[in-house]
C-alpha positions as CSV (number, residue, x, y, z in Angstrom):
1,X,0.0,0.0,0.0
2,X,2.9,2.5,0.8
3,X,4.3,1.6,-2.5
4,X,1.4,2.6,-4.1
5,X,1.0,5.5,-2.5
6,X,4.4,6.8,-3.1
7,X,4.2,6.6,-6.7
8,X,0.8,8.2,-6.9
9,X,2.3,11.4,-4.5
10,X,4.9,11.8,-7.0
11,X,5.7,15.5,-8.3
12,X,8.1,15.6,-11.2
13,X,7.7,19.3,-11.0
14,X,9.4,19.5,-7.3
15,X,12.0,17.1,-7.3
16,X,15.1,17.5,-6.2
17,X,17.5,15.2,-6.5
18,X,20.7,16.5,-5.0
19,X,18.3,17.6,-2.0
20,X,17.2,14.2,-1.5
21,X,20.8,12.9,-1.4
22,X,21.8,15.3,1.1
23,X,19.1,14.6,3.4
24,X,19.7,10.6,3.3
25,X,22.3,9.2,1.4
26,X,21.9,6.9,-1.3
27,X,23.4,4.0,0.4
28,X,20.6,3.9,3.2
29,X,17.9,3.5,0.0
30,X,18.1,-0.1,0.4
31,X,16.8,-0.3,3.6
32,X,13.6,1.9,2.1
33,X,10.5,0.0,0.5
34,X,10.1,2.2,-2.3
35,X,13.8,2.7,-3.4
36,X,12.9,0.3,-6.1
37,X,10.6,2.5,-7.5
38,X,12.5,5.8,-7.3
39,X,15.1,5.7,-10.1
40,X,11.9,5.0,-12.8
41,X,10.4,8.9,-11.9
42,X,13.6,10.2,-11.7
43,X,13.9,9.3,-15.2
44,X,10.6,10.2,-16.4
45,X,10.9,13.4,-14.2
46,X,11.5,16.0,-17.3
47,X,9.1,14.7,-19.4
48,X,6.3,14.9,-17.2
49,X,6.9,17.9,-15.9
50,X,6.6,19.4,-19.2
51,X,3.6,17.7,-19.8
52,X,1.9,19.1,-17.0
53,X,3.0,22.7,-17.9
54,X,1.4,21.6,-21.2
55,X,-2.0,20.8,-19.4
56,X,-2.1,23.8,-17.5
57,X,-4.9,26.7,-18.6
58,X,-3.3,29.6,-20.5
59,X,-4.4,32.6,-21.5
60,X,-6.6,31.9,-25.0
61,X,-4.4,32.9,-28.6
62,X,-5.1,36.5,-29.3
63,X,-7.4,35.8,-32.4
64,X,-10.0,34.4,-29.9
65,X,-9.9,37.6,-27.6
66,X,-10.0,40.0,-31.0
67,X,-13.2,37.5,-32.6
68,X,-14.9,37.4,-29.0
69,X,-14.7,41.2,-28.5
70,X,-16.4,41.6,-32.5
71,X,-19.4,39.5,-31.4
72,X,-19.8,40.4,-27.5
73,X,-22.1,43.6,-28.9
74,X,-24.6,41.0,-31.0
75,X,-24.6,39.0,-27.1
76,X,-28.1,41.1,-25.5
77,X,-29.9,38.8,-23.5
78,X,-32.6,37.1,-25.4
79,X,-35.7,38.3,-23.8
80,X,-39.4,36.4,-24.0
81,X,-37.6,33.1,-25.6
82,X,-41.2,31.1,-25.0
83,X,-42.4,34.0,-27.6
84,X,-39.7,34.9,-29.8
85,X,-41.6,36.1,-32.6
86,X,-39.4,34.2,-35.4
87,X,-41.2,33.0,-38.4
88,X,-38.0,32.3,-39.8
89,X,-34.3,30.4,-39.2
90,X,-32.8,33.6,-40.0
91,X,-35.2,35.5,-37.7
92,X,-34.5,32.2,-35.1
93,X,-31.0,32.5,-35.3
94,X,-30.8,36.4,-34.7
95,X,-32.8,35.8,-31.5
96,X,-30.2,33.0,-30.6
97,X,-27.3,35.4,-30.2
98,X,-28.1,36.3,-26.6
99,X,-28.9,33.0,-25.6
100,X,-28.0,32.8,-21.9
101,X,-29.8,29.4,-21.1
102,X,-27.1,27.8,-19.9
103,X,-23.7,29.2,-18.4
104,X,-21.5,28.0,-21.9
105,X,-22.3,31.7,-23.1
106,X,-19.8,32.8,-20.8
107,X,-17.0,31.1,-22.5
108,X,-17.6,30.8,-26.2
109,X,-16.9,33.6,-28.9
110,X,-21.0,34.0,-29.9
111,X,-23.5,31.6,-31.0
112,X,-23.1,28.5,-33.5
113,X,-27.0,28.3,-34.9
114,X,-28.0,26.6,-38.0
115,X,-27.0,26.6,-41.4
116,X,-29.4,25.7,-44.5
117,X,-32.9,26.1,-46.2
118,X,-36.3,27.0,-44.0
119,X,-37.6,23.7,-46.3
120,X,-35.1,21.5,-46.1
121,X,-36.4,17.4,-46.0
122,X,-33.2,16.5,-43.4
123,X,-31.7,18.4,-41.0
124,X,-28.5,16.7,-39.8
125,X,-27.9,17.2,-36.0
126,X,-24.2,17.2,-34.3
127,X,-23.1,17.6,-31.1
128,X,-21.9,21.2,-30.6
129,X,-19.5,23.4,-32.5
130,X,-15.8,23.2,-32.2
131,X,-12.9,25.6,-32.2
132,X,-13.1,26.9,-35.6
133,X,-17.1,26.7,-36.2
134,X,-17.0,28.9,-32.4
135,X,-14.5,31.3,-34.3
136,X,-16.7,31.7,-37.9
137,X,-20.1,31.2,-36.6
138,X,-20.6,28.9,-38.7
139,X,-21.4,24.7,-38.2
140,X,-19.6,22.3,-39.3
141,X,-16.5,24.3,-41.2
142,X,-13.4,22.7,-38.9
143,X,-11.7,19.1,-39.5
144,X,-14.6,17.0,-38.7
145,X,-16.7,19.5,-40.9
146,X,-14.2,18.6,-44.2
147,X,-14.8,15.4,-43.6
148,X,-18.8,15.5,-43.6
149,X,-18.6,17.3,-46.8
150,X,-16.7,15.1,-48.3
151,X,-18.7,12.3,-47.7
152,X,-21.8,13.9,-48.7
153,X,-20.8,14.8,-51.4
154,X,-19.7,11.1,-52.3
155,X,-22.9,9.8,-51.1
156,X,-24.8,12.5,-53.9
157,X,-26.4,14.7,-50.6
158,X,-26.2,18.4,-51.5
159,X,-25.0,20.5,-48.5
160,X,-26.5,23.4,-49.6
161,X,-30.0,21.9,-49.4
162,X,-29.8,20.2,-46.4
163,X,-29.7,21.8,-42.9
164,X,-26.9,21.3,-40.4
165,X,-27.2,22.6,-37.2
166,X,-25.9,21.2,-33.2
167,X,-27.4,20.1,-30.3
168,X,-25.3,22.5,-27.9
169,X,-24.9,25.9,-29.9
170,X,-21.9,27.4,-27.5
171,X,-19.0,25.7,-27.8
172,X,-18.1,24.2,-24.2
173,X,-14.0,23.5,-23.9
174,X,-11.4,23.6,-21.5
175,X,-7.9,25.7,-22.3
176,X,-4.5,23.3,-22.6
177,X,-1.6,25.7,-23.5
178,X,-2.8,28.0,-26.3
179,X,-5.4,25.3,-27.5
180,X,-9.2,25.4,-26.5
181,X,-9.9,21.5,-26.0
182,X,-13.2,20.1,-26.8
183,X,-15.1,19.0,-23.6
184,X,-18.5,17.4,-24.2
185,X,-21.9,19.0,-23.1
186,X,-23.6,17.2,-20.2
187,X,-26.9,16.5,-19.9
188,X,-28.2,19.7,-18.4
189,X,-26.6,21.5,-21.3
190,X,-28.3,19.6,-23.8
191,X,-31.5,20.1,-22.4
192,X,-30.9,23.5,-21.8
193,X,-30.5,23.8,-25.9
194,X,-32.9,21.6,-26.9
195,X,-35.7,24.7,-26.9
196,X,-33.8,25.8,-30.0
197,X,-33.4,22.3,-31.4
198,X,-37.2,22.0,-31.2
199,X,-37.8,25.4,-32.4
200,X,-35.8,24.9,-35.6
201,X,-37.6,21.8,-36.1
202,X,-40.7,23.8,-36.1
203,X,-40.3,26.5,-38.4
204,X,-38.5,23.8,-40.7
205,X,-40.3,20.6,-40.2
206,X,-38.4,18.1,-42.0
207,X,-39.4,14.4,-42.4
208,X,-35.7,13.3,-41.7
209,X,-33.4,13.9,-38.9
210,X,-29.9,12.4,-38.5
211,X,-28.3,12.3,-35.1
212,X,-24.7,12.5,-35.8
213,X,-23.3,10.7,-32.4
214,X,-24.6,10.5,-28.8
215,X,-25.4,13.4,-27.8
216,X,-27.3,14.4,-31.2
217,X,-29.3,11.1,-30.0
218,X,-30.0,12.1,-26.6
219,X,-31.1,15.9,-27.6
220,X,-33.4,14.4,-30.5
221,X,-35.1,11.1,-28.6
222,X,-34.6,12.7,-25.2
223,X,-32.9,9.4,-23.8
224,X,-29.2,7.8,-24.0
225,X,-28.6,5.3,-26.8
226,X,-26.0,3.3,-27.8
227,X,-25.3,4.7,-31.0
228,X,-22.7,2.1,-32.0
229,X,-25.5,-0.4,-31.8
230,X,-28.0,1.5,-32.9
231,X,-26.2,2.6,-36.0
232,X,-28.2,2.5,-39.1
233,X,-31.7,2.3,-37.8
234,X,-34.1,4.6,-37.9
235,X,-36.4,5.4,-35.2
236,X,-39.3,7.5,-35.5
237,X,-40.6,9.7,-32.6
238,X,-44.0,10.2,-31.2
239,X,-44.5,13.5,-33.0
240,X,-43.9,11.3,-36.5
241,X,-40.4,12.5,-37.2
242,X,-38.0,10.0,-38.1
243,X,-34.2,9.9,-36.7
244,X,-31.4,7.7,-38.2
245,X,-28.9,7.3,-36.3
246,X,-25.2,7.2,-37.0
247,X,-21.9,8.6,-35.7
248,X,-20.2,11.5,-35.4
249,X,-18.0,12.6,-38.3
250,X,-15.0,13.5,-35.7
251,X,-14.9,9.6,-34.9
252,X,-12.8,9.4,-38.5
253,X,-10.7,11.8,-37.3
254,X,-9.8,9.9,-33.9
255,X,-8.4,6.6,-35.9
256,X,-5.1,6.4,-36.5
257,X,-4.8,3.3,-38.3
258,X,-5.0,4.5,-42.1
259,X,-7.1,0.8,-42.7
260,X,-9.4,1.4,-40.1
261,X,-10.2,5.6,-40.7
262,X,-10.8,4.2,-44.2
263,X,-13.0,1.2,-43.4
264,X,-15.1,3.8,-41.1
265,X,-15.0,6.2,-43.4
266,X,-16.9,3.6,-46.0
267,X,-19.1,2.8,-43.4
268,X,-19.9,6.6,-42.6
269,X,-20.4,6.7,-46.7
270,X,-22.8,3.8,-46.3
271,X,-24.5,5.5,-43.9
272,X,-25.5,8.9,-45.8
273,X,-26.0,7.0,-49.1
274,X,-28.7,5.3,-47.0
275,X,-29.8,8.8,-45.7
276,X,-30.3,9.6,-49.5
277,X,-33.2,7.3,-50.4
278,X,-34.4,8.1,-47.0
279,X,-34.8,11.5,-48.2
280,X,-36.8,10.7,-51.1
281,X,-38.9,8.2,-49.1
């Protein structure tokens, strides 16, 4: 147990060799339990100290400050959200900018809202926007974005008349270095946005949604699924809409075996060529 405990209470950050010597020489180690285990984080000492520095929160890249600043005067509370008066995605999404329903305004540069036709027949549903769609305003536009693009357009779907839109619109991440990591929504938050998931839905009212991942699942069906099992199927709500459900695009991204991103990456295209017919269903 002391074992244990020693290498858990580790600091690379504070060690001090020469200190350590002083205060009991090296040749009375032997007699200590964990002097096996010393010379290993010693070692490794350097390294993980750097890494921790790494982890540490840092003030955000200037480009985020100068983009926040632009939008912070669009950010007036939206007032009356049960009656916003929107007859309209456009109209929706100007009423969106002051969205204060749940505290991720705080953080994020402005809102991510929806992207696409008030008629589309599918409205694809993500999980919430990422560093670059926080930064543009836009969904969908970053890494996992070129990759849903591309696919679609393998698959035959036209972007540009279907809509794409999130189930979080603020982008919720935690600061490593000069990065802004991705940290995913809980549950509150995805309820907390699911008033303008379900307004969308109304002014649009398409007879296809796709839940790209878990948490596009949850906010659509209003219950945890196991997507990964799920995968493929379509399940049709109580108000008549029907939601396929698939992964997220960013999964591709997360493979690093060039066979496997590619054998996903057919299976994604299987996926939105089956979203196709569904369309015209």
């Amino acid at each position: 147990m002391w074992r244990t405990y020693f290498e858990n209470i580790f600091n690379p950050a504070r060690l001090k060799v020469k200190a350590m010597q002083k205060e009991m020489s090296k040749k009375y180690w032997r007699n200590l339990p964990e002097a096996s285990l010393i010379p290993d984080p010693i070692a490794e000492a350097d390294k993980a100290a750097k890494a921790m520095i790494a982890r540490m929160p840092t003030t955000p890249a200037p480009q985020h400050a100068k983009v926040q600043a632009k939008q912070w005067p669009k950010r007036q509370p939206a007032e009356e959200l049960e009656d916003d008066g929107a007859s309209t995605i456009s109209e929706l999404g100007e009423v969106a900018k002051g969205c204060r329903r749940c505290p991720l305004w705080r953080d994020a540069t402005q809102t991510v809202f929806g992207e696409g036709p008030d008629n589309a027949k599918v409205v694809f549903v993500g999980e919430q926007p990422g560093d670059q769609e926080d930064l543009t305003g836009k969904p969908f536009v970053g890494p996992a974005g070129k990759v849903f693009d591309a696919i679609l357009d393998d698959a035959g779907v036209d972007r540009l008349k279907v809509y794409v839109t999130n189930a979080v619109k603020h982008f919720k991440f935690e600061p490593r270095g000069k990065r802004r990591i991705h940290s995913k929504p809980n549950a509150g938050e995805v309820q907390a946005c699911r008033w303008w998931l379900d307004r969308e839905f109304a002014l649009i009212k398409p007879n296809l949604a796709v839940a790209l991942g878990a948490t596009a699942a949850l906010s659509l069906l209003g219950k945890a699924i196991p997507v990964t099992k799920m995968r493929g199927q379509v399940i049709e709500r109580e108000d008549g809409l029907r939601v396929f459900i698939t992964i997220h695009p960013s999964f591709i991204l997360r493979i690093h075996e060039p066979a496997d991103k590619e054998a996903e990456r057919e299976r994604f295209l299987k996926d939105m060529k089956q979203v196709k017919k569904l369309m015209a269903a």
